[in-house]
C-alpha positions as CSV (number, residue, x, y, z in Angstrom):
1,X,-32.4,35.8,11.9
2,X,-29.8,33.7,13.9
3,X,-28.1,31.5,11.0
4,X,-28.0,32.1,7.5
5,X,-28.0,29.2,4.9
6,X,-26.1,30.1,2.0
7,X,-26.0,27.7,-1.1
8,X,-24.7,28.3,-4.2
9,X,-25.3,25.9,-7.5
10,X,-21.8,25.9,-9.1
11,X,-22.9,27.2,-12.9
12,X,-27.0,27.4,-12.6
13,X,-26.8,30.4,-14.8
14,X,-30.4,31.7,-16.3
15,X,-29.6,34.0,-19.5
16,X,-26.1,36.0,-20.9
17,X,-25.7,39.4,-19.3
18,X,-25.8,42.2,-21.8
19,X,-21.6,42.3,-21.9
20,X,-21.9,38.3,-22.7
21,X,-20.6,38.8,-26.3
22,X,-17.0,40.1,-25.1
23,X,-16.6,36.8,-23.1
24,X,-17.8,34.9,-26.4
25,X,-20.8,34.1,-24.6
26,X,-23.9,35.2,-27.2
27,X,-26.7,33.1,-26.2
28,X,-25.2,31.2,-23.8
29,X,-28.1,30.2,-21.3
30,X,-27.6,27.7,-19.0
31,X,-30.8,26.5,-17.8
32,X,-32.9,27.8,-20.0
33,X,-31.3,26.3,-23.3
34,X,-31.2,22.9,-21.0
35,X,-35.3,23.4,-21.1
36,X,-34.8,23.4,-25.2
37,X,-32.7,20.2,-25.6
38,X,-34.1,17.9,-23.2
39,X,-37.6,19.1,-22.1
40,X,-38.9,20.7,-19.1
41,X,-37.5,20.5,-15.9
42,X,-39.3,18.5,-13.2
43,X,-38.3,21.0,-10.1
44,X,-41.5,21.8,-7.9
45,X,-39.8,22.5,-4.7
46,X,-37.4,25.6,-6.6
47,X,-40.9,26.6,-8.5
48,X,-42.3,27.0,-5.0
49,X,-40.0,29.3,-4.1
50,X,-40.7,31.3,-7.1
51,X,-37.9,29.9,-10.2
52,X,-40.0,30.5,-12.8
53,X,-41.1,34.1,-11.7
54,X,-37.3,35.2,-12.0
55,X,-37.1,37.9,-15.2
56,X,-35.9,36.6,-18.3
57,X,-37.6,32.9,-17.3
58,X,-40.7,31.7,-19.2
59,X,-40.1,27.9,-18.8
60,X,-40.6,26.8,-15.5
61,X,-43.7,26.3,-13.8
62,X,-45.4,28.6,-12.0
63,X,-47.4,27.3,-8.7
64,X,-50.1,29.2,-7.5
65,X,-48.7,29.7,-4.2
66,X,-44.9,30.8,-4.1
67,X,-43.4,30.3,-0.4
68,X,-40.4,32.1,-1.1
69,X,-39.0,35.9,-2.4
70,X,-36.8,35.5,-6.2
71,X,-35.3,37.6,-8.4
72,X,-31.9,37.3,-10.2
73,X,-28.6,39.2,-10.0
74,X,-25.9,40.5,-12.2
75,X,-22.0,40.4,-12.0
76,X,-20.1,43.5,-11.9
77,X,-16.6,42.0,-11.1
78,X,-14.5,41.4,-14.6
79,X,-14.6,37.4,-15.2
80,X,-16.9,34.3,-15.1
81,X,-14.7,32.1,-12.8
82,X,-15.8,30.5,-9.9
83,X,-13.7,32.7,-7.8
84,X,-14.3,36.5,-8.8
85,X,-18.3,34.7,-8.4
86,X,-18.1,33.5,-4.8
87,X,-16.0,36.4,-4.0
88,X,-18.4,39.0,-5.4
89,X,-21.3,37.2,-3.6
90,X,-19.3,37.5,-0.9
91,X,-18.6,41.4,-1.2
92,X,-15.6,41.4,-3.3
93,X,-15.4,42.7,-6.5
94,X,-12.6,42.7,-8.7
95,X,-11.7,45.6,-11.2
96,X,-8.9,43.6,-12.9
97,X,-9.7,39.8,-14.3
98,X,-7.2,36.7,-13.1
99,X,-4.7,36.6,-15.9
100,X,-5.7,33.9,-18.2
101,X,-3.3,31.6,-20.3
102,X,-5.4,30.3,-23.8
103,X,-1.8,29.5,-25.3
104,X,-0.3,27.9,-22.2
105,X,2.1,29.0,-19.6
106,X,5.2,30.8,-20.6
107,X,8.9,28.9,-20.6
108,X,9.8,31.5,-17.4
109,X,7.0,30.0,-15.6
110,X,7.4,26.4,-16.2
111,X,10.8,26.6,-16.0
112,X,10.6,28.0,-12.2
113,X,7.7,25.4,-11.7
114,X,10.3,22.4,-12.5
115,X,13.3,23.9,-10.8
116,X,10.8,24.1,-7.6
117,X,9.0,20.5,-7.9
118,X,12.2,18.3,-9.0
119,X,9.5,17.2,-12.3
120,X,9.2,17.4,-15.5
121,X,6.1,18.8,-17.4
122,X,3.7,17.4,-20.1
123,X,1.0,19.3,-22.2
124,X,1.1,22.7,-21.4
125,X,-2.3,23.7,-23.4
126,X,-5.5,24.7,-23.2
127,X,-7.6,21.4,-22.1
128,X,-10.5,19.4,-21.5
129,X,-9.2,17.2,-18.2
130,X,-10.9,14.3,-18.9
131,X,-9.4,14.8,-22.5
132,X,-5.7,16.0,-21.4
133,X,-5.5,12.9,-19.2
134,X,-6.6,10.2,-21.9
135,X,-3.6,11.8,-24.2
136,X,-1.3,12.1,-21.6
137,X,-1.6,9.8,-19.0
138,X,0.5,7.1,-20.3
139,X,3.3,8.9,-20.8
140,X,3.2,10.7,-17.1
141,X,2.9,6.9,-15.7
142,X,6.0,6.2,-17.4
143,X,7.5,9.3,-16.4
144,X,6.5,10.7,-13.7
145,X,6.4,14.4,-15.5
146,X,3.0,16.1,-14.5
147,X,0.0,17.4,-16.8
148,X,-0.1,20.9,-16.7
149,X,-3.0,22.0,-18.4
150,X,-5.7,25.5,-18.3
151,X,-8.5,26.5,-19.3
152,X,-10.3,29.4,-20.4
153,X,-10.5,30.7,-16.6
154,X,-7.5,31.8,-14.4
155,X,-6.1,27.9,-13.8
156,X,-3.3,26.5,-13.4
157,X,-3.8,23.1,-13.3
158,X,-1.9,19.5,-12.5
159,X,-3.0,16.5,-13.1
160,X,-1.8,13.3,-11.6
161,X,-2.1,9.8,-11.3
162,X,-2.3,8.4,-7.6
163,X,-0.1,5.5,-8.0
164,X,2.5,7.3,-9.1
165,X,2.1,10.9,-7.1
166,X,0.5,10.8,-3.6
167,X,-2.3,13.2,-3.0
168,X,-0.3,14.6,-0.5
169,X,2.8,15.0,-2.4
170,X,0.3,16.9,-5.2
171,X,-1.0,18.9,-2.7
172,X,2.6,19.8,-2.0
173,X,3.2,20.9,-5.4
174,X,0.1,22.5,-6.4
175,X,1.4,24.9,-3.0
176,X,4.5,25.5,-4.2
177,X,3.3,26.8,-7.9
178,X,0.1,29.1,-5.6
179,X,3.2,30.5,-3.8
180,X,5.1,30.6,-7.0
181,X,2.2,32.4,-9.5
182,X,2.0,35.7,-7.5
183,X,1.8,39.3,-9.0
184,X,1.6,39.6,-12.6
185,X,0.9,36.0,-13.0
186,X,-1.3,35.0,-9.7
187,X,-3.7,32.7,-11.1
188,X,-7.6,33.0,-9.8
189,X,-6.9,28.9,-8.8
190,X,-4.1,26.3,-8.7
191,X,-6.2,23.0,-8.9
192,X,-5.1,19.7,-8.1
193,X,-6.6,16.8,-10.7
194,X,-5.7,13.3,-9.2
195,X,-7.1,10.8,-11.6
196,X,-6.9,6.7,-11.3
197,X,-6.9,3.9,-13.4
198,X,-5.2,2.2,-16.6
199,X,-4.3,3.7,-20.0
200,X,-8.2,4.3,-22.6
201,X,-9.8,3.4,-19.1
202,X,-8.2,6.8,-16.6
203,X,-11.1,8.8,-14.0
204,X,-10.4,11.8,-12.4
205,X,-11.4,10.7,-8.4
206,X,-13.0,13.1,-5.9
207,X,-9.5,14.1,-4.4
208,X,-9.4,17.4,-6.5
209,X,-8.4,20.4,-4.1
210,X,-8.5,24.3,-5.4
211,X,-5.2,26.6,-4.2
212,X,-7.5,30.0,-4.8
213,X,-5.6,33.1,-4.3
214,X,-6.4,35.2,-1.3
215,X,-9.0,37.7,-1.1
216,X,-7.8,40.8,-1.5
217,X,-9.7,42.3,1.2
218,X,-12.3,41.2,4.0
219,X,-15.5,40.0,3.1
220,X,-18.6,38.8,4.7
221,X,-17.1,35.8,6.4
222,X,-14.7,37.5,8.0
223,X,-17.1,39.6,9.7
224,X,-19.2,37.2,10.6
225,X,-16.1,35.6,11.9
226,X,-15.2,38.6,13.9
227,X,-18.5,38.7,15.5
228,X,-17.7,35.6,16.7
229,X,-19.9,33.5,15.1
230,X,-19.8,30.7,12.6
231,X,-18.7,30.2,9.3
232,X,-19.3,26.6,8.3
233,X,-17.7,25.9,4.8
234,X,-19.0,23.2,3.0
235,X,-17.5,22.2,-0.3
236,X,-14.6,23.7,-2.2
237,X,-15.7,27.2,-0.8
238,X,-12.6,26.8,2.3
239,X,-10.3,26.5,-0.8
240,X,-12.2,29.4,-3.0
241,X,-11.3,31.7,0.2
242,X,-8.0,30.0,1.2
243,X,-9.3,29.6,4.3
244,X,-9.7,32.8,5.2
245,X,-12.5,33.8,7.4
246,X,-13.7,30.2,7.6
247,X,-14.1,28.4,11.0
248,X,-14.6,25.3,10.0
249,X,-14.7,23.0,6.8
250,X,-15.9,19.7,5.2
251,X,-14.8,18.9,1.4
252,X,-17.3,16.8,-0.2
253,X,-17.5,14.3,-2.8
254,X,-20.2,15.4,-5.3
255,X,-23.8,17.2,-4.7
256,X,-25.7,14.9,-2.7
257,X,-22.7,14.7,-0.4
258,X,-22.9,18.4,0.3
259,X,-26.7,18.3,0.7
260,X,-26.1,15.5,3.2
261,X,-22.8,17.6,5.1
262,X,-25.2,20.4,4.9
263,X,-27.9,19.1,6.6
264,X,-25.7,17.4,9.2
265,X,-24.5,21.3,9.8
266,X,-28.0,22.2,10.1
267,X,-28.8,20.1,12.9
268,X,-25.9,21.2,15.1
269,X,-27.8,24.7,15.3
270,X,-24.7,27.0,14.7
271,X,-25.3,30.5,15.0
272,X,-23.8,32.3,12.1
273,X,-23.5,31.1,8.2
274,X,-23.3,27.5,6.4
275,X,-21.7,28.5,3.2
276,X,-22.1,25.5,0.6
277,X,-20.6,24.9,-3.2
278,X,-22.5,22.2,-5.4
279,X,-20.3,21.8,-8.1
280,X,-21.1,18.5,-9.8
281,X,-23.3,21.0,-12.1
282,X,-20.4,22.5,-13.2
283,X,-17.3,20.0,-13.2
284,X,-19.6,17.1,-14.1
285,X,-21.8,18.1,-16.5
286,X,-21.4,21.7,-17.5
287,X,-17.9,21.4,-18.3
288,X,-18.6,18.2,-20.7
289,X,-21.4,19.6,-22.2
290,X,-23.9,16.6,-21.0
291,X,-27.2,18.7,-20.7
292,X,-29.3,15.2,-19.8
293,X,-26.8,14.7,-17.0
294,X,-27.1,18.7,-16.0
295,X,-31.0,18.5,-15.7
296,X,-31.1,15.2,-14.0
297,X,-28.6,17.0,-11.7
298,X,-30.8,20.2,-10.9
299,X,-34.0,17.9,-10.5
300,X,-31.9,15.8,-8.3
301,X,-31.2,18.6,-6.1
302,X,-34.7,19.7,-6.2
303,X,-35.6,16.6,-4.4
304,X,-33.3,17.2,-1.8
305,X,-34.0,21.0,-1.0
306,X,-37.4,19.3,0.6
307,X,-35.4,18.0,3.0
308,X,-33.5,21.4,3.6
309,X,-35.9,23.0,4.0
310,X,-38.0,20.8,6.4
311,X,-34.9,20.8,8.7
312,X,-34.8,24.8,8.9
313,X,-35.7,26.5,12.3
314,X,-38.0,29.6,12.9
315,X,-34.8,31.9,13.1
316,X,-33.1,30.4,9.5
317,X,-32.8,32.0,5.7
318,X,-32.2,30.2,3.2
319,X,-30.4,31.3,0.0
320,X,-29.9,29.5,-3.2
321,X,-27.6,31.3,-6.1
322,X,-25.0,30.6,-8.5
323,X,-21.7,31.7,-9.3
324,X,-21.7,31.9,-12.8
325,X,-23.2,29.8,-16.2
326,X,-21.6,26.9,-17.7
327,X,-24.5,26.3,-20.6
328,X,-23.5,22.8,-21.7
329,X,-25.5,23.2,-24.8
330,X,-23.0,25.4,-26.4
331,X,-19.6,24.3,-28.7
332,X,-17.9,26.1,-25.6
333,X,-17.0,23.8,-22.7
334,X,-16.2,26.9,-20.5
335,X,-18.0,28.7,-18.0
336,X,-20.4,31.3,-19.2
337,X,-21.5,35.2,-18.7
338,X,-24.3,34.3,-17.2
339,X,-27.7,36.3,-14.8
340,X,-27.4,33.7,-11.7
341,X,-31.1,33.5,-10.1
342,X,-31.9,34.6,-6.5
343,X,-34.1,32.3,-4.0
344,X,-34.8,33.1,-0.6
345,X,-37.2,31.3,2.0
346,X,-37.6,31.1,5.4
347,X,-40.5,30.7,8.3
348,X,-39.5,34.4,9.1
349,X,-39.4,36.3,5.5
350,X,-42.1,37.4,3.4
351,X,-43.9,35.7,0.4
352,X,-43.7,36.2,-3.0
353,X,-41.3,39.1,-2.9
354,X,-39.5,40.0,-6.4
355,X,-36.4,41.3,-5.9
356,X,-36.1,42.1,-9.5
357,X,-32.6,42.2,-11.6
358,X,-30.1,42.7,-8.9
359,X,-27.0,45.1,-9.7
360,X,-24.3,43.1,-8.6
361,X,-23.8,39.7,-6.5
362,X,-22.3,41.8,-3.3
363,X,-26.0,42.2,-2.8
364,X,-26.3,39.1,-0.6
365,X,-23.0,39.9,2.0
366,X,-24.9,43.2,2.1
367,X,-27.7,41.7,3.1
368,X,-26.5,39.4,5.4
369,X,-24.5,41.9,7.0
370,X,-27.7,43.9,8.1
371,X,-29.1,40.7,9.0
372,X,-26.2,40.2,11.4
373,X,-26.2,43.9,12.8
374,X,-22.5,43.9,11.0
375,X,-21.3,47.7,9.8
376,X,-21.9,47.1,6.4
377,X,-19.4,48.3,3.9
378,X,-19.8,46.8,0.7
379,X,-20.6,48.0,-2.8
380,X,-24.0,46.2,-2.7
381,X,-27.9,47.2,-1.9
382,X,-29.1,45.0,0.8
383,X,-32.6,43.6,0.4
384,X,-33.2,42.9,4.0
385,X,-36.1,45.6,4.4
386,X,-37.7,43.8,1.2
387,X,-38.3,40.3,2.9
388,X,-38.6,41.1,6.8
């Protein structure tokens, strides 16, 4: 194997894990309770490469002929954040959980945040952002303070308008607070939330960027960067790893734009990983709770992955995961504790491989480590003997 293709569907999640209920997360299923609500899912390209053999799924189709190896993997790190998932896949796991602020941020904090940025502060809460900016929009047009807002992962996030705060002078202050939220208080993400338009008619554009904290310690694509090959990040995933480890980058507009910046990568022939975050899934519709929107999204995708996989070489795997569940069928709008699935294909790996209930996500950076000759060090099994 000369290049790896590594893409992970921000939220797919297929079934709790068996700690889901302390997270809050009982019956949270993802795709699966998708199926319920709005009927089956019109995906024959994933069913090909073995979706609904995974364990735990009974609602996909099953071809006769599966072209690829499945399976499904647990998380051990403590969270369900888009962050502690990429990391983990990635070989980091994380003992500790990012600290997480349900109530808001405390007076210390925003105090030091408005000394630092020169601006005032609005909400401070717990939010929906679509919701946080209809309430307080207005008011931040009129003056200029910034929505601060959270969620129910390790966020800190500020909202804008972009008449009345450049992109780049957000940028600038959603730096300063991921230089200020260190130690006790370093936040998995600082998130910039540029929105546009007129008061009961405000949209949050594609301009959001994600100020992750740093990896704690080296993972797969900084080995694979040491090697001297390439790590191609397309999506959010430069900001998920602060850049570390990354050689080069394309931030993308929604899923179809990453398919297409993906495939662009693909024909360049790179040597090395293309590492890419669909998060439409996710922000767009797992986070609203719009199921319709979230199958019509995976189905979408499905269509595409024919073209992915028509452009891969004799020497290419491909990898599909997810980082975590966001089951938009629930009261919750958060991200959920979710089994992520496992797909794998390539003109050079077995067929019809089951890879069963993987014990952690690290299993893939394992994996691709041995695939790359790289010493492998992390806490994960790697399956490479499995599917060569």
């Amino acid at each position: 194997m000369n290049r790896v293709i590594l893409i992970v569907l921000d939220s797919v999640g297929i079934g709790e894990l068996p700690d889901a209920a302390e997270y809050g997360d009982s019956g949270s299923n993802t795709v699966g309770n998708i199926v319920k609500v709005c009927g089956k899912l019109d995906i024959p390209n994933l069913s090909r490469l073995g979706m609904g053999k995974i364990e735990g799924i009974d609602y996909i189709f099953v071809p006769q002929k599966i072209e690829g190896c499945y399976g499904r993997m647990a998380e051990v790190s403590k969270g369900k954040d888009t962050i502690t998932g990429h990391w983990e896949i990635a070989g980091l796991q994380l003992e500790y959980p990012f600290p997480t602020y349900p109530q808001g941020f405390s007076e210390e904090i925003l105090d030091k945040f408005q000394k630092l940025t020169g601006r005032g502060v609005l909400a401070n809460c717990a939010a929906s952002g679509t919701e946080i900016i209809k309430e307080y929009g207005e008011e931040h047009m009129k003056t200029g303070k910034l929505i601060v807002y959270t969620s129910a992962d390790s966020v800190f996030q500020i909202a804008a308008h972009e008449e009345i705060v450049s992109i780049e002078e957000l940028y600038r202050i959603c730096q300063i607070a991921r230089d200020m939220l260190q130690g006790r208080d370093m936040v998995g993400r600082v998130i910039a939330r540029p929105f546009i338009g007129q008061p009961d008619s405000f949209s949050r554009t594609a301009n959001r960027r994600d100020f992750a904290a740093e990896p704690t310690s080296n993972t797969i694509l900084d080995k694979i960067k040491q090697k001297g090959l390439d790590v191609i990040a397309v999506g959010k995933i430069e900001d998920i790893f602060s850049k570390k480890g990354i050689t080069e980058a394309k931030h993308t507009k929604n899923n179809m734009d990453g398919v297409d910046v993906t495939l662009k990568y693909m024909d360049k022939g790179n040597p090395g990983i293309i590492f890419t975050n669909l998060v439409d899934f996710d922000m767009v519709f797992g986070h609203r709770n719009n199921p319709e929107g979230y199958k019509q999204a995976i189905e979408e995708f499905d269509r595409r992955l024919l073209e992915i996989i028509s452009k891969m070489r004799e020497d290419d795997l491909l990898i599909i995961t997810a980082d975590h569940g966001c089951d938009p069928t629930t009261a919750s709008t958060d991200h959920s504790r979710e089994y992520v699935p496992l797909l794998l294909y390539g003109q050079g790996i077995k067929r019809e491989i089951n890879l069963g209930t993987r014990k952690t996500f690290c299993d893939i950076a394992s994996t691709i480590a041995d695939i790359f000759e790289i010493d492998n060090t992390f806490p994960g099994e790697s399956f490479k003997d499995d599917i060569l």
